[in-house]
Structure formats: structure tokens, C-alpha cells
C-alpha positions as a Python dict, from the first residue, in 0.01 Angstrom:
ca = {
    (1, 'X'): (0, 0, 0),
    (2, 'X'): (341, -148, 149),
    (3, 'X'): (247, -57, 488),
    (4, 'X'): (-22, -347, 454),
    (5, 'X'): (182, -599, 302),
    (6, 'X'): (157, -933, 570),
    (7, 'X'): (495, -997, 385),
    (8, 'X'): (504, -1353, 643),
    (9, 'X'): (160, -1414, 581),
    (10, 'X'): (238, -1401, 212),
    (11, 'X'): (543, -1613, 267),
    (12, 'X'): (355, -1882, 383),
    (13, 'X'): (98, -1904, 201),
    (14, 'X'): (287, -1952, -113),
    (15, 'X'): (509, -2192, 21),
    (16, 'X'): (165, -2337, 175),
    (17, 'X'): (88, -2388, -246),
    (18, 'X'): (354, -2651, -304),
    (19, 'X'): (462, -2828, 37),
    (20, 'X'): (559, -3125, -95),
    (21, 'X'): (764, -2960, -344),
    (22, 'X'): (920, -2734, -62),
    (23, 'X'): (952, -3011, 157),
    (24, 'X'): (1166, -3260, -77),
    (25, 'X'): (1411, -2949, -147),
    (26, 'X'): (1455, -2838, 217),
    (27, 'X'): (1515, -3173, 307),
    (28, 'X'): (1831, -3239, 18),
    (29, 'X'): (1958, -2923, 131),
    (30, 'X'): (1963, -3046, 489),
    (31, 'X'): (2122, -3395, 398),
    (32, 'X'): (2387, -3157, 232),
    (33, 'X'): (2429, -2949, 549),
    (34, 'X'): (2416, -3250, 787),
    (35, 'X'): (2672, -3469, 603),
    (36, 'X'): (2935, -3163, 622),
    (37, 'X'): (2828, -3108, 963),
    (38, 'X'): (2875, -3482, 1059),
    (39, 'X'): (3187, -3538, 885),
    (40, 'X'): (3299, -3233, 1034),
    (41, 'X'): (3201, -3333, 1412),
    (42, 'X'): (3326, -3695, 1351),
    (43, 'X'): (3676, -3592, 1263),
    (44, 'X'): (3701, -3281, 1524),
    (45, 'X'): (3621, -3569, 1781),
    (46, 'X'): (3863, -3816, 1674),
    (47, 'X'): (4153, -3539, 1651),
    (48, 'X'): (4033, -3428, 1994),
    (49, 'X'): (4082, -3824, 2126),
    (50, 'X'): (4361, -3890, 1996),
    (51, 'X'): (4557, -3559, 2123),
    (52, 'X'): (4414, -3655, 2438),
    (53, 'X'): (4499, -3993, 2435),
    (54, 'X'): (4880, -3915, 2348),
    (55, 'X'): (4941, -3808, 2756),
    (56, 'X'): (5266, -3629, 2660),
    (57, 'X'): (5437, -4014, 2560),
    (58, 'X'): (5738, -3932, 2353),
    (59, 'X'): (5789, -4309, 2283),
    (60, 'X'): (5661, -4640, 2245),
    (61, 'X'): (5867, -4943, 2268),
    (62, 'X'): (5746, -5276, 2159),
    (63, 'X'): (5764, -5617, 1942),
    (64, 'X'): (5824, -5559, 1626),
    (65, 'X'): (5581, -5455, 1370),
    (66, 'X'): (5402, -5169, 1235),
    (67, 'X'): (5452, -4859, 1447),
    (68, 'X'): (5057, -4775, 1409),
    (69, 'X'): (4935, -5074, 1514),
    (70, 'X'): (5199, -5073, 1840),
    (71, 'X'): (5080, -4703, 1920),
    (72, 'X'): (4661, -4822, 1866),
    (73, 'X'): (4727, -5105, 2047),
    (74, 'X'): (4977, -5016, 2406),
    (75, 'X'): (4892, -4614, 2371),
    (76, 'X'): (4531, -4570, 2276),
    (77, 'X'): (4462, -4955, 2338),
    (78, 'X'): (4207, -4952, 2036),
    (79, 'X'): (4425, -5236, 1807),
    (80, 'X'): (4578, -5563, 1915),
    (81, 'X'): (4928, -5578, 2071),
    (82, 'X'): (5233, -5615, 1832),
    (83, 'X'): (5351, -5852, 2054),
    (84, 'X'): (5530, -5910, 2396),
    (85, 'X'): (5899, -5777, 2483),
    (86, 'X'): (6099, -5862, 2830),
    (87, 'X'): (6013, -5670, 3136),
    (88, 'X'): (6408, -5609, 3127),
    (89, 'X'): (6325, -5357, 2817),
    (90, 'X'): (6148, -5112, 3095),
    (91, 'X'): (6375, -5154, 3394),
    (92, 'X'): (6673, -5056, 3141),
    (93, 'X'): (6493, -4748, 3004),
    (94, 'X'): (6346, -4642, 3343),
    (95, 'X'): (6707, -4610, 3443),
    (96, 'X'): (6861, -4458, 3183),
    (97, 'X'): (6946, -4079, 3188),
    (98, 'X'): (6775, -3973, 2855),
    (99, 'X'): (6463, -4098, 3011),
    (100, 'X'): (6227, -3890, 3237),
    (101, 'X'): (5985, -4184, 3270),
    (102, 'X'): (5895, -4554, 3145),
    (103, 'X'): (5592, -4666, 3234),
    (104, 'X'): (5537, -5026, 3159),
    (105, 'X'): (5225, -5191, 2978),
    (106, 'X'): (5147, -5578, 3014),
    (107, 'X'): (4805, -5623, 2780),
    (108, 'X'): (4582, -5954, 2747),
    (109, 'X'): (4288, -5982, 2949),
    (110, 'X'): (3956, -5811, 3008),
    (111, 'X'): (3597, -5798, 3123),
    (112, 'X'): (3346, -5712, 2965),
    (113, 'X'): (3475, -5468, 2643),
    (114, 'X'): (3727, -5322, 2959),
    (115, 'X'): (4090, -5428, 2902),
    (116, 'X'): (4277, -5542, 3140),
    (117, 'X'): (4673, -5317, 3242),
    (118, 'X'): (4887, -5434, 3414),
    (119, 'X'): (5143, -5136, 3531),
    (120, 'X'): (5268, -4934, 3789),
    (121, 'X'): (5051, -4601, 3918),
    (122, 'X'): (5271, -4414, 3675),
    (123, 'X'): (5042, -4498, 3402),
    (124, 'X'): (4751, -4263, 3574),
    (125, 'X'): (5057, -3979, 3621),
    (126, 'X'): (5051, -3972, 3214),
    (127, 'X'): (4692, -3820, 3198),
    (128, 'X'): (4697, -3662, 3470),
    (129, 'X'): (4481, -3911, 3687),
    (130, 'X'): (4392, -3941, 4060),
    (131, 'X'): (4214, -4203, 4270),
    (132, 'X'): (3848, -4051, 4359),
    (133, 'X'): (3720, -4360, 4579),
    (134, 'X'): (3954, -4608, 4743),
    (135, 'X'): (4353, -4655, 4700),
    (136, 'X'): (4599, -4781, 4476),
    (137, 'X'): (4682, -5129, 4441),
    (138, 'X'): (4912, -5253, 4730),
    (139, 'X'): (4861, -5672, 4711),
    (140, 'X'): (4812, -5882, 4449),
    (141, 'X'): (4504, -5932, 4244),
    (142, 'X'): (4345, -5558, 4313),
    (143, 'X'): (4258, -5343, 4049),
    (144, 'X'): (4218, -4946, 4034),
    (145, 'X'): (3925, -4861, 3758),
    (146, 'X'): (3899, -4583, 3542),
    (147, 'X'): (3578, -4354, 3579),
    (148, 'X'): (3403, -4455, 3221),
    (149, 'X'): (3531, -4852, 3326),
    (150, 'X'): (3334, -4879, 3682),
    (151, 'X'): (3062, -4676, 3557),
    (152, 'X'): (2979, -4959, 3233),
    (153, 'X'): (3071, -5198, 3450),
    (154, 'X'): (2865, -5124, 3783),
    (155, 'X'): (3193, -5180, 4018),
    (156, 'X'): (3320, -4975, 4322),
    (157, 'X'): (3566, -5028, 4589),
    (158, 'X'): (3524, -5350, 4739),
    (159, 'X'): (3370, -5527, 4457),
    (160, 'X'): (3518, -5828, 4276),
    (161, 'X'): (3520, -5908, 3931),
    (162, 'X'): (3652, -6206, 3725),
    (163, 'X'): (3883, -6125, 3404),
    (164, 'X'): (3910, -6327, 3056),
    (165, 'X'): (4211, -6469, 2876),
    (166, 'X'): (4170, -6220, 2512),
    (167, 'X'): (3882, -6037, 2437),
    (168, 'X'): (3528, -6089, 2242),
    (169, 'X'): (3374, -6415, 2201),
    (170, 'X'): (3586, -6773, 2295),
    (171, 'X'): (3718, -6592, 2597),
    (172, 'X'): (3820, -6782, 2869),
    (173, 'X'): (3802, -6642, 3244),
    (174, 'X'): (3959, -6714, 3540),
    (175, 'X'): (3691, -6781, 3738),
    (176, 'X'): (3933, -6914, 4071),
    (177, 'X'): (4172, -6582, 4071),
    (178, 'X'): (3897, -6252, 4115),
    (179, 'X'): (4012, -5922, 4099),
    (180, 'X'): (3911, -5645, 4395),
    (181, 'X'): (3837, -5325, 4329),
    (182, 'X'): (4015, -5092, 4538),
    (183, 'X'): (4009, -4786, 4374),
    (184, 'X'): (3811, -4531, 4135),
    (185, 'X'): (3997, -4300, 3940),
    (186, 'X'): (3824, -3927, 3901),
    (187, 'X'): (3761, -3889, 3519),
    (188, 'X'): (4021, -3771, 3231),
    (189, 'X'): (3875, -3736, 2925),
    (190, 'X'): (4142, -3992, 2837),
    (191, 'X'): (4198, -4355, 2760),
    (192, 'X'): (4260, -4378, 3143),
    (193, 'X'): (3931, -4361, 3156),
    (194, 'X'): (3857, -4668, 2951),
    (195, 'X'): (4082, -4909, 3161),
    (196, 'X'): (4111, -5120, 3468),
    (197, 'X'): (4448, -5092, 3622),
    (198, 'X'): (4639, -5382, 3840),
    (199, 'X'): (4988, -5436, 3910),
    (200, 'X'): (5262, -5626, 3700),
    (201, 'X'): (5284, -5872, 3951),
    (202, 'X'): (4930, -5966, 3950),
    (203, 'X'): (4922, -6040, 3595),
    (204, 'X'): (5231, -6224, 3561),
    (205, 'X'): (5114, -6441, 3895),
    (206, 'X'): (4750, -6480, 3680),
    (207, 'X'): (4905, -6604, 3392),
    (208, 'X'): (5202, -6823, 3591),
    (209, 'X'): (4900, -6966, 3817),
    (210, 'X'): (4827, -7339, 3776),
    (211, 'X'): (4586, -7466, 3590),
    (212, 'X'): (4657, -7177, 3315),
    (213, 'X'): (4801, -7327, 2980),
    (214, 'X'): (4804, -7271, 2615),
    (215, 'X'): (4519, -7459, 2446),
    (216, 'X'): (4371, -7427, 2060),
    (217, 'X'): (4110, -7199, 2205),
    (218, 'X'): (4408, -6942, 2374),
    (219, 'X'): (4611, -6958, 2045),
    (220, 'X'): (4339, -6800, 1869),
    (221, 'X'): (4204, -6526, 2096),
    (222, 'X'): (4087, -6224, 1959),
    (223, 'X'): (4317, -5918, 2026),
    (224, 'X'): (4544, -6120, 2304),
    (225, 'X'): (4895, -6118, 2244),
    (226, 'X'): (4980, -6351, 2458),
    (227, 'X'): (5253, -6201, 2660),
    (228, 'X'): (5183, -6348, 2982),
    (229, 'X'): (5118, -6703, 2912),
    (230, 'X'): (5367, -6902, 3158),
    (231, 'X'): (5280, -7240, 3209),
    (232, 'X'): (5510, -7237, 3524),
    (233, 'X'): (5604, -6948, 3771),
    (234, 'X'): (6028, -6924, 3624),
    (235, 'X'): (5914, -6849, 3329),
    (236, 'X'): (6038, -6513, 3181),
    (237, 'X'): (5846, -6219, 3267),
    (238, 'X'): (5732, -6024, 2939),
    (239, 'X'): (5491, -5727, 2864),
    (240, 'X'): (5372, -5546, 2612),
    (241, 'X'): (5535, -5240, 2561),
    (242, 'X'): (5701, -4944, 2710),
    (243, 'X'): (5564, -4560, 2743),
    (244, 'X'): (5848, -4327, 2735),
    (245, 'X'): (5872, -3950, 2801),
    (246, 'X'): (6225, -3830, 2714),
    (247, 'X'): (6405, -3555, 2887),
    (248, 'X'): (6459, -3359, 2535),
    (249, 'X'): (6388, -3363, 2190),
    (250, 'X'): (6759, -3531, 2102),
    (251, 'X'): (6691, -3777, 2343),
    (252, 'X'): (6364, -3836, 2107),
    (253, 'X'): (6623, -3840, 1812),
    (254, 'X'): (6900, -4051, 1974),
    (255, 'X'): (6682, -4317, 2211),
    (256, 'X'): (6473, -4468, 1924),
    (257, 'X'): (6761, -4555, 1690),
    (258, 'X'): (6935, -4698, 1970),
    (259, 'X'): (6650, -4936, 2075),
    (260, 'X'): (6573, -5038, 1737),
    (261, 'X'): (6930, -5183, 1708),
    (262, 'X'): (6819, -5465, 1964),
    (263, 'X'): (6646, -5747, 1798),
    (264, 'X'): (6312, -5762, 1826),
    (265, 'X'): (6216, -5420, 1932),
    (266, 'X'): (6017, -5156, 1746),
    (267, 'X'): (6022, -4807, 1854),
    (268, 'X'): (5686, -4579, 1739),
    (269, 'X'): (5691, -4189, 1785),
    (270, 'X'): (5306, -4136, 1885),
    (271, 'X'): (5263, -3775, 1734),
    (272, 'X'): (5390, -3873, 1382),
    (273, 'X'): (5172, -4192, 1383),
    (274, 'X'): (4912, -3977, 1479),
    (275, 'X'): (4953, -3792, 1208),
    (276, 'X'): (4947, -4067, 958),
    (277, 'X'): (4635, -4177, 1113),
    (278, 'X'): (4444, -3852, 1083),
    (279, 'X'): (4588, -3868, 696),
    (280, 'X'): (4450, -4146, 642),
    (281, 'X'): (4060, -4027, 834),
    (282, 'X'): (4122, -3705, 641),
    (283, 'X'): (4129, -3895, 303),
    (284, 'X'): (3807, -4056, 321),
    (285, 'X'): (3661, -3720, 528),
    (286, 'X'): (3754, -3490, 234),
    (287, 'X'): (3585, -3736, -18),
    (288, 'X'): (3231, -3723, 209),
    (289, 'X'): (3313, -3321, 196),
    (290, 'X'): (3355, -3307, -162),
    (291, 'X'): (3006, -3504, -181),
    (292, 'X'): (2836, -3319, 99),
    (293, 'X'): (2944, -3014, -99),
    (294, 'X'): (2804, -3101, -443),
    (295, 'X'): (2475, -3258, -287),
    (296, 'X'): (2417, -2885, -113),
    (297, 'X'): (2503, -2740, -494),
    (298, 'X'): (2308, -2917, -669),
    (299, 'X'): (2048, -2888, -376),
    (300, 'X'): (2075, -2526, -417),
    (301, 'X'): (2039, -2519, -784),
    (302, 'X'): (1723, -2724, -763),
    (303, 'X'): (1567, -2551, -587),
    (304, 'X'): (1633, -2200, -777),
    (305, 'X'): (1449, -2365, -1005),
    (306, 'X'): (1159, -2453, -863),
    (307, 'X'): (1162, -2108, -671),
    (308, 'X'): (1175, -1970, -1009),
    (309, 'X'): (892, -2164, -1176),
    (310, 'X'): (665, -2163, -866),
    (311, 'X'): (680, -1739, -878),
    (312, 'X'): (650, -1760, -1209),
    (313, 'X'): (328, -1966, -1189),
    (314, 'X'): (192, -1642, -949),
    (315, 'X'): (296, -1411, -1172),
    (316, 'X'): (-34, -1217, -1218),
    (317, 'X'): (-41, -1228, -814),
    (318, 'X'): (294, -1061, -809),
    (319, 'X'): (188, -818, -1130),
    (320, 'X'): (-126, -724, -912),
    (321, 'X'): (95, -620, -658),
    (322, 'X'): (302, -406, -842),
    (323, 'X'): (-4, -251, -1024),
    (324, 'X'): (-114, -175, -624),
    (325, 'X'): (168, -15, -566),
    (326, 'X'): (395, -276, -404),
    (327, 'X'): (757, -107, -420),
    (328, 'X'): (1049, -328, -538),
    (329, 'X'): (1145, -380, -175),
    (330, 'X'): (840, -532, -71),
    (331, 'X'): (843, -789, -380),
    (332, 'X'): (1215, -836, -250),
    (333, 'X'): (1102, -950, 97),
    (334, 'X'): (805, -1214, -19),
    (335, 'X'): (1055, -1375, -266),
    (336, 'X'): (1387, -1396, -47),
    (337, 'X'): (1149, -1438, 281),
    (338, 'X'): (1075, -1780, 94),
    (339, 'X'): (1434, -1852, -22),
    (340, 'X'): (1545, -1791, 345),
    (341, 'X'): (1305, -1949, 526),
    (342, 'X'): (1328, -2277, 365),
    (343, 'X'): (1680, -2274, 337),
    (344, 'X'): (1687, -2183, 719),
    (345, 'X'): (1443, -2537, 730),
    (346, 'X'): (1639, -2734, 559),
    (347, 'X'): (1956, -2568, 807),
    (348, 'X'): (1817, -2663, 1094),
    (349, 'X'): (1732, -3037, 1007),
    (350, 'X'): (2082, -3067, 879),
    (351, 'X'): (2234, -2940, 1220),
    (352, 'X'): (1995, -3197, 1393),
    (353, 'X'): (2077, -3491, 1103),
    (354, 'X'): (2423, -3422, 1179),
    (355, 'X'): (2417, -3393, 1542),
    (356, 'X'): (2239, -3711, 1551),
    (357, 'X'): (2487, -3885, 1356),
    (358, 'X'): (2764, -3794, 1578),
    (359, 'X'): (2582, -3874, 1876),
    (360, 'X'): (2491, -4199, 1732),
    (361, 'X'): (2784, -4299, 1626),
    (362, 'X'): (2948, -4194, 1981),
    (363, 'X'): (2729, -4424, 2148),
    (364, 'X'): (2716, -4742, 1894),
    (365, 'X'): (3115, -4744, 1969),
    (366, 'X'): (3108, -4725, 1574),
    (367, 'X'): (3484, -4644, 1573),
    (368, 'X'): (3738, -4783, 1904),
    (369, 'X'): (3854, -4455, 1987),
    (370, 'X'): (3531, -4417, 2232),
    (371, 'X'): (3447, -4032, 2110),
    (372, 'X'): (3265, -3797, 2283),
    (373, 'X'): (3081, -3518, 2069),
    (374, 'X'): (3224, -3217, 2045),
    (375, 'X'): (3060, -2889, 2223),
    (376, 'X'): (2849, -2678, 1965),
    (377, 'X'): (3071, -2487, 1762),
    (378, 'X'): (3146, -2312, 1447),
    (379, 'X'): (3050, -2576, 1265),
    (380, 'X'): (2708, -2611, 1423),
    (381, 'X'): (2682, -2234, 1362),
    (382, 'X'): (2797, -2260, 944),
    (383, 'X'): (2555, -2566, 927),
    (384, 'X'): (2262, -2335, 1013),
    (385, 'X'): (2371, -2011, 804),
    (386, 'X'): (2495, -2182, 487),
    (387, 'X'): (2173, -2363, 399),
    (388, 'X'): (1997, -2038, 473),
    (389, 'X'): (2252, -1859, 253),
    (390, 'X'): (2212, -2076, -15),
    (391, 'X'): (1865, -2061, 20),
    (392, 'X'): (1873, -1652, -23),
    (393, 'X'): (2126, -1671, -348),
    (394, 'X'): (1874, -1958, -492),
    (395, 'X'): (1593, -1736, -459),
    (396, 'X'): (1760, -1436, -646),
    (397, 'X'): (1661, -1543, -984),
    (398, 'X'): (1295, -1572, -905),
    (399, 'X'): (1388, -1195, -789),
    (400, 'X'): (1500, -1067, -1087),
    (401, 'X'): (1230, -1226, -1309),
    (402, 'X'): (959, -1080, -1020),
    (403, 'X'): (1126, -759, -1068),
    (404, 'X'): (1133, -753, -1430),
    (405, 'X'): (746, -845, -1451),
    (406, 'X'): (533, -624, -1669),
    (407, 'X'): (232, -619, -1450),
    (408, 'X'): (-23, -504, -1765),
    (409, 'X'): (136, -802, -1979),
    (410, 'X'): (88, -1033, -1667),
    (411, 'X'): (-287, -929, -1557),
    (412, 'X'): (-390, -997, -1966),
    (413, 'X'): (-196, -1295, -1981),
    (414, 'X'): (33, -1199, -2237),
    (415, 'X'): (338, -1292, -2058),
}
């Protein structure tokens, strides 16, 4: 008799009985699965951009303020500047023996959603960079780009493009002082990426250029800081911040306090603010966990229910069985063949819920840290297996009552 048990056959067709019924609790057990997976992937990316995005800087120097905001803003240029310092701060630090190397940052302008640095080629030396078309910067007013920048942007060597005072709407460009592309940087993975590059001279001779003043309009950019604003060529040359590697950890200990002590500075160590920021993601992530973890619960114990009352409603089918001959193994297979293969359904429109998620969110720019989506993982892997898991443990009740059935009792309807 076992030996002509269609046990997938079977499977189907008594899943075939209820779909709808099937299909609403595969589908709650795959919003469980794809909200763990998502969160997951969301946060894995993040950590992965931000460890990136660090470039081995020991250091940032800047206007006082909050230390996140001046690490967002000059190191991972997703925040607005704290404000502007003097160009003396870097000189001073680039030649003093703790340091290994300061690497200026002078923030304000852009095109497009690509900000505008001016600095020295030592900024591409933090991530590792090289020029893959063209040259470095050797005049005024040319610009190196980073791969992701003159790919959104549709520039290559030789090409021109104008930049704007701040960023977002109320922008103002300057339309008589173009930039030339001269160079392409090979891609990073990194912020580098992200940028367009130009010497400190060419943004303090932008800003010091006639015809450039401070109007109602400048004073309330979005995201400019204003450190380049010179309404005549003397005027004091200022930038944004300072990246500093440090020759040894004491130097780390020593150089910040030291800084601090001048007024106006703010020194940020970019590994603990780092850390403070993935606190504060992992707050909110373990909340959406906790949730995605008693949706796929209560998921799973909804549908043990229904598992349970569906077999129940074919008992006499399952009491004809076992009057057949159907051994205990073969009842096992139809009734956890249905538990796993809808909780294997509902695991594999979680992995693509959360997949899509991830990828959506990577490509609406839904957070400024520009993630990419992680390669499939572990988590991809668990996101399939679990929901089939849970599927198999939900189905073990209907099991034991199958098991249990008194076929004669069934077949007269007296159970």
C-alpha cells in the first residue's frame, strides 16, 4: 500500500482544498521572514559603508559642534558642515610630528546631488584611489571625479560642468567660472566614489571671484556652510575640516585634547562616532526584529491551527488510509510535506520581499550613506530555512492528532 502513496500528489491536492486559506498564511509568514531579512540587509549595508567610508582617518578636526554631525558631514559627507576653521589648522597639523597625514577638506558647492571638495590628491590616498582616465588637477578650476560621480553625472575628461553655491533647491551656480574634468578615478567602494575633487585654490579663487557675495538667498542654503564666501581675494582662507591619521594610538590620545584647547575647534574620533551611530540604527533595528519576530510567531501559530483543523476536516480520508494500510511514516510525509512546503512558500517570498526592500531602498537614496546591497549571505540562507522550519514544527500537531486517529471511529463518523 505505501509503495503507491503519490505522497506530492496528495500534498497538493489538499493544499489545492483551501488556497486561499494557504495563501493568506504563507504570505504572513513571508512578511515575517522578509522584515528580518530586510532589517538584517539594511543594517549589514550601512555597517559595511560606514567601515568603508572611515579610510583609516584617526581624526577629524573642525568648527565646533557635535562630533557626529562633523564626522557625517567632512568624513562621510552625508550631514551639513559644522562650520569653517582656518586653512592654518591643516598646515600646522600636516607638520607636526604626531601626524602621519592631514588632508584638508573645503565643503560648499555641488552639482547635481555631487558635492563639491576642495583638497589636495591626498584625499584619494585615504581610500585607496587612483585616476583611471585623465590626470590630477594641475591649474585652477579642474576637477578629478569619482567613478559613481561621472557615471550619474554623464562627465569624462574634457568635459565642463558648472557648480552651485549649497545644495538642493535655491542654489545658485556659477555659471561664468566652469569646472574641467580632467580626471576619472577607478572605483572604491567608498565615499571617494561619491565626490568631485578640485584643488583648494580653485575654490577659494571661486568663492573670492567678483561678482560672488552674500545675499538672503546664500545665507539660507541648504547644507552650505559657508566657508568660502570672500567678498574680496585678502580675505582669510578657511575650510572645513581636517582628516588626520596619527602615527600611534597616544598620538590619538594626546593630539585631540591638545586641539580642543584652541577656541573654536572640535576634534571627532570617527570609529567611536561610528559606533554611536550604529547604536543608535541598532535601536530602532532591534525594535523591527522584535516585531519581525513575533509577526513570524504568531504567523507560525496560525497557521498550526489551520493545519490542524484543515486535517482534521479529512479525517475519514486520513482514517481510510490507515485502514489501507498506510504506515505512520507515510501519514508523516503528507502532513509535514504540507507544513514544509508552504512554509518553504512563504520562505521564498520573504527572501524576495526582503531583497526587494533593500534593493529599493539602495536605489531611492532612502538613507545618505548611498548603500549598496550586500552579497547573498547567511541571512538570505536563514530567511529561506526558518519559514520552512517553522512551517514543519506548525504542522506537528496536525501529526499527532493524524496519528492518534481511530480509523473505525473516523469512517462511522463517530469521531
Amino acid at each position: 500500500m505505501t509503495g503507491r502513496v503519490n505522497t506530492p500528489r496528495l500534498v497538493l491536492a489538499g493544499l489545492a482544498r483551501r488556497p486561499l486559506t494557504w495563501l493568506f498564511h504563507g504570505l504572513l509568514l513571508g512578511l515575517a521572514g522578509g522584515l528580518l531579512l530586510a532589517v538584517s540587509l539594511v543594517q549589514t549595508a550601512a555597517e559595511t559603508r560606514l567601515q568603508r567610508d572611515l579610510g583609516g582617518v584617526d581624526l577629524v578636526v573642525g568648527a565646533e559642534g557635535g562630533g557626529l554631525q562633523l564626522v557625517m558631514s567632512a568624513l562621510l559627507q552625508a550631514d551639513a558642515p559644522t562650520g569653517i576653521i582656518p586653512a592654518e589648522v591643516w598646515t600646522d597639523l600636516a607638520r607636526d610630528p604626531q601626524v602621519a597625514a592631514a588632508v584638508p577638506v573645503a565643503m560648499g558647492d555641488s552639482v547635481g546631488d555631487v558635492r563639491i571638495v576642495g583638497t589636495t590628491p591626498a584625499y584619494a590616498d585615504l581610500y585607496g584611489g587612483d585616476v583611471a582616465a585623465g590626470r590630477w588637477w594641475t591649474g585652477g578650476m579642474e576637477a578629478v571625479l569619482g567613478a559613481a560621480a561621472a557615471q550619474r553625472l554623464g562627465l569624462a575628461p574634457g568635459d565642463t560642468f558648472i557648480g552651485a553655491h549649497g545644495e538642493g533647491p535655491g542654489t545658485v551656480a556659477h555659471a561664468d567660472h566652469p569646472y574641467t574634468v580632467v580626471g576619472v578615478l577607478a572605483p572604491t567602494g567608498t565615499v571617494l566614489d561619491r565626490l568631485a575633487l578640485t584643488s583648494l585654490d580653485s575654490v577659494w579663487s571661486l568663492h573670492a571671484a567678483p561678482g560672488h557675495s552674500h545675499d538672503q538667498s546664500h545665507d539660507h542654503d541648504h547644507g552650505h556652510d559657508h566657508a568660502h564666501d570672500h567678498a574680496h581675494a585678502d580675505a582669510p582662507r578657511q575650510i572645513t575640516a581636517v582628516l588626520v591619521d596619527v602615527r600611534s594610538p597616544l598620538a590619538a590620545v594626546t593630539l585631540g585634547p591638545r586641539l580642543e584647547a584652541e577656541p573654536g575647534l572640535k576634534v571627532a574620533q570617527p570609529a567611536r562616532e561610528v559606533q554611536r551611530l550604529n547604536a543608535l540604527l541598532g535601536g530602532g533595528a532591534g525594535l523591527l526584529r522584535q516585531f519581525g519576530v513575533g509577526l513570524g510567531v504568531l504567523a507560525a501559530g496560525g497557521f498550526g491551527l489551520a493545519l490542524t483543523g484543515a486535517l482534521l476536516a479529512r479525517r475519514r480520508e486520513f482514517a481510510l488510509l490507515k485502514a489501507l494500510g498506510a504506515r505512520p511514516a507515510t501519514l508523516a510525509r503528507l502532513v509535514l510535506g504540507e507544513g514544509l512546503l508552504l512554509g518553504a512558500a512563504g520562505g521564498v517570498a520573504g527572501w524576495a520581499l526582503g531583497r526587494t526592500v533593500m534593493a529599493v531602498t539602495a536605489a531611492a537614496k532612502a538613507t545618505p550613506l548611498a548603500l549598496v546591497p550586500p552579497p547573498p549571505g547567511l541571512a538570505d540562507l536563514l530567511a529561506l530555512l526558518v519559514p520552512a522550519g517553522l512551517g514543519l514544527v506548525a504542522a506537528l500537531p496536525a501529526l499527532v492528532v493524524v496519528l492518534r486517529l481511530d480509523p473505525l471511529a473516523a469512517l462511522e463518523n463517530r469521531s
